[in-house]
C-alpha positions in Angstrom: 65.3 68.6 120.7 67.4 65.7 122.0 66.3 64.1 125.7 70.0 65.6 127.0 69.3 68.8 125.5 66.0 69.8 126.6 67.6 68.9 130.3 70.2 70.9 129.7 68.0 73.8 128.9 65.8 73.2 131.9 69.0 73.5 134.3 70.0 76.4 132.4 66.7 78.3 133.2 66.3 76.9 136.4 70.0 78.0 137.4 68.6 81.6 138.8 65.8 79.3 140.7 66.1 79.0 144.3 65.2 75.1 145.3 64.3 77.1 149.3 61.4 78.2 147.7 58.1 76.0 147.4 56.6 75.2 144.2 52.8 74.8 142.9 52.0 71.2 142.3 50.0 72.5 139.0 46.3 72.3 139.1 45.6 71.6 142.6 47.6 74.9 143.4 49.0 73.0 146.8 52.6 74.4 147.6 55.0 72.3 148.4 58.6 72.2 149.4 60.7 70.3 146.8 61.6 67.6 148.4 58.6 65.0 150.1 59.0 62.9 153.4 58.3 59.5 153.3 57.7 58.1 156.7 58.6 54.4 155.5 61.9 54.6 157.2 61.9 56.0 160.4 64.1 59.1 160.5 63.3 60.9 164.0 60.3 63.3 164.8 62.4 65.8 165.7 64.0 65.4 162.4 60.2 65.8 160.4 59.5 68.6 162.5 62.9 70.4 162.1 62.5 69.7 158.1 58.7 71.5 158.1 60.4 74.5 159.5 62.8 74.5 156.5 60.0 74.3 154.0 59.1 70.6 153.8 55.8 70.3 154.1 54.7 66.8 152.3 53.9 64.3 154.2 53.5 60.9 152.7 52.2 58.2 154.4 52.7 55.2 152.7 52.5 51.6 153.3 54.6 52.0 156.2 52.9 54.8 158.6 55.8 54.8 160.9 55.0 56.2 164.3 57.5 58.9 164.5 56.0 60.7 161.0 52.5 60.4 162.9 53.8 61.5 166.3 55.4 64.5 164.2 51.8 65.3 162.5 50.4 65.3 166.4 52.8 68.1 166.7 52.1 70.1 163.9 49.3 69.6 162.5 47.5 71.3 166.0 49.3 74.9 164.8 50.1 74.5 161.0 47.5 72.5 159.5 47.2 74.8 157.2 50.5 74.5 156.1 50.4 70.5 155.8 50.3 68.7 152.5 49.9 65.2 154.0 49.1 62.5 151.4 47.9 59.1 152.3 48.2 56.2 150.2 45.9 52.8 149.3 47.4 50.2 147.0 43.9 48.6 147.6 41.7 47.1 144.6 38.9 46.6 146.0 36.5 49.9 146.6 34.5 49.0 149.8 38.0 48.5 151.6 39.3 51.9 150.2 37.1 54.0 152.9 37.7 52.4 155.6 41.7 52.3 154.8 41.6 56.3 154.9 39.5 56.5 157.7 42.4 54.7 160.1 44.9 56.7 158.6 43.0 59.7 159.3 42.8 58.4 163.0 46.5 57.4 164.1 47.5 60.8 161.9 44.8 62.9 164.1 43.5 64.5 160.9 39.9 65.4 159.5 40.8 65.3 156.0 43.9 64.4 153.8 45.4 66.7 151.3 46.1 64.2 148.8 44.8 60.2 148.5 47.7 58.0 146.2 46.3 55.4 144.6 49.1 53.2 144.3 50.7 51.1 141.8 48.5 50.9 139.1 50.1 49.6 135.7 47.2 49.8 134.6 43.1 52.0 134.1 42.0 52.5 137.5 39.4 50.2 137.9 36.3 52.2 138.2 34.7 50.7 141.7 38.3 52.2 143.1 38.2 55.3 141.6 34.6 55.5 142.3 35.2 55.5 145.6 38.3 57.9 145.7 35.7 60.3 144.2 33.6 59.9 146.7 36.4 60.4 149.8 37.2 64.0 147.6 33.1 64.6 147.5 32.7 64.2 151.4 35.9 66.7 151.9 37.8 63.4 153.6 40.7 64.3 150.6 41.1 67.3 148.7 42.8 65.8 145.7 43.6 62.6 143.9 47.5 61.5 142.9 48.2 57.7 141.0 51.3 56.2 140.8 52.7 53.8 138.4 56.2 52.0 137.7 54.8 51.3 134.1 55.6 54.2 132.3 53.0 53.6 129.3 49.9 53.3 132.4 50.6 57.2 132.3 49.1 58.1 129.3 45.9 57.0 130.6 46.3 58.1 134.2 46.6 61.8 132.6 44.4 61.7 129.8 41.8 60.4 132.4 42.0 63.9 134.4 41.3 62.4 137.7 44.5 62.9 139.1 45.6 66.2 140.1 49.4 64.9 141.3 51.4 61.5 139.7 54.3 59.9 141.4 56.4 59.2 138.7 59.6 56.2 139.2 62.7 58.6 137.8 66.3 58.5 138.8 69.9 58.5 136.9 69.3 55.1 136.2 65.5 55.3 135.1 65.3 58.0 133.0 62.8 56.7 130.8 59.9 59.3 132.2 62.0 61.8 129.9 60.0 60.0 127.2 57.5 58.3 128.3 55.8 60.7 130.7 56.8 64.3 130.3 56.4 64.6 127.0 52.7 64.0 127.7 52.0 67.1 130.2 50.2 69.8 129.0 52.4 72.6 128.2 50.9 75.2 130.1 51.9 74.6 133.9 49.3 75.5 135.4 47.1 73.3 133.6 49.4 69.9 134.4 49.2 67.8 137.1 51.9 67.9 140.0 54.9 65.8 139.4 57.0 64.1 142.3 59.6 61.8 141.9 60.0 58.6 143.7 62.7 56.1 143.9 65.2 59.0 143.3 68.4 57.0 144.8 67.2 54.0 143.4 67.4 52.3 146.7 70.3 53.7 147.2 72.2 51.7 144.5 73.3 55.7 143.0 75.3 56.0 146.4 76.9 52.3 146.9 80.5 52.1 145.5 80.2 48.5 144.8 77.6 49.1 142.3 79.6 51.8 140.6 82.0 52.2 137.6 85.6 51.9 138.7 87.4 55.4 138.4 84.1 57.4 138.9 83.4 59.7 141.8 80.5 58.4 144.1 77.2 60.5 144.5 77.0 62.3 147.9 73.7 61.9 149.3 72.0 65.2 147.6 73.2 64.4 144.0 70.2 61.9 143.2 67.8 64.8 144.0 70.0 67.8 142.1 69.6 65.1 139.6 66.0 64.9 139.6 65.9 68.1 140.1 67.0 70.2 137.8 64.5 68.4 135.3 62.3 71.0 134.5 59.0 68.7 134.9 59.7 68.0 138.5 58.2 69.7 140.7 59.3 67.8 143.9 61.2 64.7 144.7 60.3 62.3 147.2 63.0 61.0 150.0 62.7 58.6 153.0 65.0 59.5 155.4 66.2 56.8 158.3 68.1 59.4 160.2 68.9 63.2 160.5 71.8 63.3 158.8 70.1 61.6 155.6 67.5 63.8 155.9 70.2 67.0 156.1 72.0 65.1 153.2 68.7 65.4 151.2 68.5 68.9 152.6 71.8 69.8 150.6 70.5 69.7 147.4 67.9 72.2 148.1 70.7 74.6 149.0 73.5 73.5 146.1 70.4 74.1 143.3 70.5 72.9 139.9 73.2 70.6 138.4 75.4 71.6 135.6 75.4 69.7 132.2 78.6 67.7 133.5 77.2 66.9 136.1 74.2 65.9 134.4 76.3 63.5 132.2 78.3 61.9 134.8 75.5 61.1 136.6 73.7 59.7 133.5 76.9 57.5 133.3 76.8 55.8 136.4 73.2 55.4 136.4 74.1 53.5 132.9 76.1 51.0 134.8 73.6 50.8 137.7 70.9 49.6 135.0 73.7 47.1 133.4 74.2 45.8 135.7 70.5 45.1 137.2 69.8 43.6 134.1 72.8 41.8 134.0 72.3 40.3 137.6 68.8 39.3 136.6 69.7 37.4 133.5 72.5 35.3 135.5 69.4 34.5 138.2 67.0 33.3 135.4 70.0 31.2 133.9 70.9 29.6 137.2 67.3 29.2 138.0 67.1 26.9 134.2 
């Protein structure tokens, strides 16, 4: 079955789903809204806590723990805790500093534990004095479950063969569709078994939604169609957005009520992301000739 095909199948089944209802990230059985808050950008903390009462309930702290996500955790946390899937995560390499990392997070977030620790970025095998140490944040109860992330596709492989991680963050968008390949195809079939999948990146910076980086004579992306797009894959579970405002965040919102995308409008967006990817690569090999 062809990449396009087994898409088109997913949206097909998923066309009676409703996208208001949360989803089990596999294994670790945590349900979640589908769509993640990412507190890099700033969007209001009324705007977090008015999205947790429409079903958005992961948290993501990254590298950026912006104060209004945290003050919105102050607020919730105290009567929903329960509810909360807040994931914290470390890009750090070295295993003594990994503790200590979690610990402050914990603190400004007003937490005891975290539901999920993100190892971040690794291209690579986890090196063991890291993941030794994430072990032993999950032993003490400080996080309840393990997630990696990767922008090399191959480093999945590993990362799920491995079986530490119970969630991935997986780069896929319109105009980085190479997870379809490279990553999917590798989860265990039975869902239940698989680890939870979220999307990142799923606006590619927002290059889907700027109409300078866009083929002439095409209609530009509202702000929901990157996440319909993601979607309506049937290996997503949830896609992650970083909101700077309210009205992104209701944008992003949207797409939870439009549902699944149809196969057209699977293909059109395919086509733009097409030219989005052209034209990166195109922009990068004019910058390594000037640069010669």
């Amino acid at each position: 079955m062809s990449t396009e095909t087994a898409v088109a199948a997913g949206e097909a089944a998923a066309s009676g789903a409703d996208w208001r209802t949360p989803v089990t990230l596999g294994r670790t059985g945590l349900r979640v809204g589908r769509l993640g808050l990412g507190a890099s950008y700033g969007a209001p903390t009324a705007a977090y806590e008015e999205a947790f009462e429409r079903g958005l309930n992961y948290f993501y702290l990254g590298t950026r723990r912006h104060p209004t996500m945290l003050a919105a955790l102050h607020a919730l946390a105290p009567r929903a805790r329960e509810k909360l899937v807040v994931a914290v995560q470390s890009y750090t390499r070295v295993g003594a500093v990994l503790a200590p990392s979690i610990w402050l997070a914990l603190r400004k977030a007003r937490l005891d534990y975290a539901d999920v620790l993100l190892l971040g970025l690794w291209n690579g095998p986890v090196w063991r004095g890291v993941l030794d140490a994430a072990l032993r944040l999950q032993e003490k109860g400080l996080v309840r479950h393990l997630a990696i992330s990767a922008h090399e596709r191959p480093a999945f492989g590993a990362h799920l063969a491995g079986g530490a991680a119970g969630l991935v963050h997986v780069r896929y968008n319109a105009a980085h569709r190479g997870a379809e390949q490279e990553v999917f195809p590798l989860l265990p079939a039975e869902r239940a078994a698989r680890p939870g999948v979220l999307t990142f990146t799923t606006t590619r910076w927002g290059h889907l939604l700027d109409p300078a980086r866009l083929p002439a004579g095409e209609r530009v992306p509202r702000g929901r169609d990157p996440y319909r797009f993601a979607l309506t894959h049937p290996d997503v579970d949830a896609a992650m957005c970083g909101p700077a405002s309210r009205a992104q965040l209701q944008e992003a919102l949207a797409a939870l009520e439009e549902g699944p995308m149809s196969p057209d409008e699977l293909a059109w967006m395919r086509r733009l992301g097409d030219h989005v990817r052209g034209q990166s690569i195109a922009d990068t090999a004019l910058k390594k000739m000037i640069r010669t």
